[in-house]
C-alpha positions as CSV (number, residue, x, y, z in Angstrom):
1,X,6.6,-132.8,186.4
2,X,10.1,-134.4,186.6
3,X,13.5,-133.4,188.1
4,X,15.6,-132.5,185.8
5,X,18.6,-130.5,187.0
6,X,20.4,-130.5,190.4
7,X,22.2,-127.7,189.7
8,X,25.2,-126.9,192.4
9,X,26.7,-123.4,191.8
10,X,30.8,-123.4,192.1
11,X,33.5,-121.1,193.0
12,X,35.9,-123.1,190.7
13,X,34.6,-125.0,187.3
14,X,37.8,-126.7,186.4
15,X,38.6,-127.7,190.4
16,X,34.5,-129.1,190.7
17,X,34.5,-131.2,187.3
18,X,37.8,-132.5,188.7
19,X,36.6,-133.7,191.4
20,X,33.3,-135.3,190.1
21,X,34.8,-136.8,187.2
22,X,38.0,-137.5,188.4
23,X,37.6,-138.5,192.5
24,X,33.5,-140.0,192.1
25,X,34.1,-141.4,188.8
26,X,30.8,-139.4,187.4
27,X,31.1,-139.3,183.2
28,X,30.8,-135.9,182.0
29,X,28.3,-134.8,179.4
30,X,29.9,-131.7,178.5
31,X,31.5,-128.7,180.4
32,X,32.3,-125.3,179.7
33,X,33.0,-122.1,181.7
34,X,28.9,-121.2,182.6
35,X,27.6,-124.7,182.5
36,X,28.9,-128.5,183.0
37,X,26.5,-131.3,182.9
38,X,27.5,-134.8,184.1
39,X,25.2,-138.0,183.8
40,X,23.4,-139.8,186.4
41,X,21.1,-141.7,185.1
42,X,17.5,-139.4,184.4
43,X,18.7,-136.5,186.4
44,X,21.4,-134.6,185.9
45,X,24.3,-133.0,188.1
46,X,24.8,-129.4,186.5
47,X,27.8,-126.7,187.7
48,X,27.3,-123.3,187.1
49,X,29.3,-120.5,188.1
50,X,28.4,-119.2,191.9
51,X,27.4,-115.6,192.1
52,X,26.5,-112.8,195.1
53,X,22.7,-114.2,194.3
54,X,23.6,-117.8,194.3
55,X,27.0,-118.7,196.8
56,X,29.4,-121.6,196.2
57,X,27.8,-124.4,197.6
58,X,24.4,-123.5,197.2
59,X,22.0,-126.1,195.3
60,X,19.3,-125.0,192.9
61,X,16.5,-127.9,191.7
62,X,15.6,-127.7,188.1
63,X,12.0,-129.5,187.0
64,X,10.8,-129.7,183.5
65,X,7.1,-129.7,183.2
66,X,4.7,-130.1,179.3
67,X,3.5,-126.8,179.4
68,X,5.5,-123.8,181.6
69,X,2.4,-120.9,181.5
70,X,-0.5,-123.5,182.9
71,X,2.3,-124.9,185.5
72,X,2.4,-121.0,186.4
73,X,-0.9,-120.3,186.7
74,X,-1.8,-123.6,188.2
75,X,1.3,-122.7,190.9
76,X,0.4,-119.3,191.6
77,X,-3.5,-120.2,191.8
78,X,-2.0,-122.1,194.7
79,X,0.2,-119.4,195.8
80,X,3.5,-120.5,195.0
81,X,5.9,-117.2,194.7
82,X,7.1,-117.0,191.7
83,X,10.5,-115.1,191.3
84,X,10.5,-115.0,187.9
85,X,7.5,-115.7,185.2
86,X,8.4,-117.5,182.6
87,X,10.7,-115.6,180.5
88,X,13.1,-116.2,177.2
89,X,16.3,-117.4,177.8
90,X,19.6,-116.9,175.8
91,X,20.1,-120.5,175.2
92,X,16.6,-120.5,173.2
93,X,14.4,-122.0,176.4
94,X,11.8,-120.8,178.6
95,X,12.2,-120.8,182.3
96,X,10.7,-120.2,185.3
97,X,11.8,-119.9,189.0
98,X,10.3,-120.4,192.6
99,X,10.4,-120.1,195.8
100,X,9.6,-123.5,197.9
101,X,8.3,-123.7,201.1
102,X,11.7,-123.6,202.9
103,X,12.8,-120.4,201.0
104,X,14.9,-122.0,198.7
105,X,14.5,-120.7,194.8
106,X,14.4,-123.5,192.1
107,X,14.0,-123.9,188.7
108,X,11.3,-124.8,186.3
109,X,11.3,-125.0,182.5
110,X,9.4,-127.3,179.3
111,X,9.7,-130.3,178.7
């Protein structure tokens, strides 16, 4: 298992890449309206829009693991909550999300 993703949901994509390219000096991958990545060496800092579900501010942990269904069945074996299986994503991917032992909901998706 390996961190892949902090993502940190934003209230303003063109204000945030701003100031993380711009003011920290962070190079940027790519960025578009729903997602910006910037590089940071074998994780990266993604932006994605905030929502009512996830509030500007709010930080989201994305892991990339060989094989999503055994990581599932292994996690909820171990009762990990799961607040979404593994499903079919429009960008192609399968993902997964979680919720850890402090509440907070994070990603998981293959390698």
């Amino acid at each position: 298992m390996k961190l892949k993703y902090v993502i940190k949901f934003v209230a303003d994509m063109d204000r945030t890449v701003k100031f993380y390219r711009d003011v920290l000096g962070l190079p940027l991958k790519f960025q578009s309206p729903g997602w910006s990545e910037f590089v940071t060496g074998e994780t990266i800092l993604a932006l994605h829009p905030a929502s009512q579900k996830n509030l500007a501010g709010a930080i989201e942990l994305g892991f990339n693991v060989p094989d999503l269904d055994k990581f599932h069945q292994e996690m909820k074996a171990k009762g990990v909550q799961f607040s979404m299986p593994p499903t079919k994503q429009d960008f192609g991917g399968l993902l997964a999300q979680f919720v850890d032992s402090e509440g907070a909901h994070c990603s998981v998706g293959e390698q």
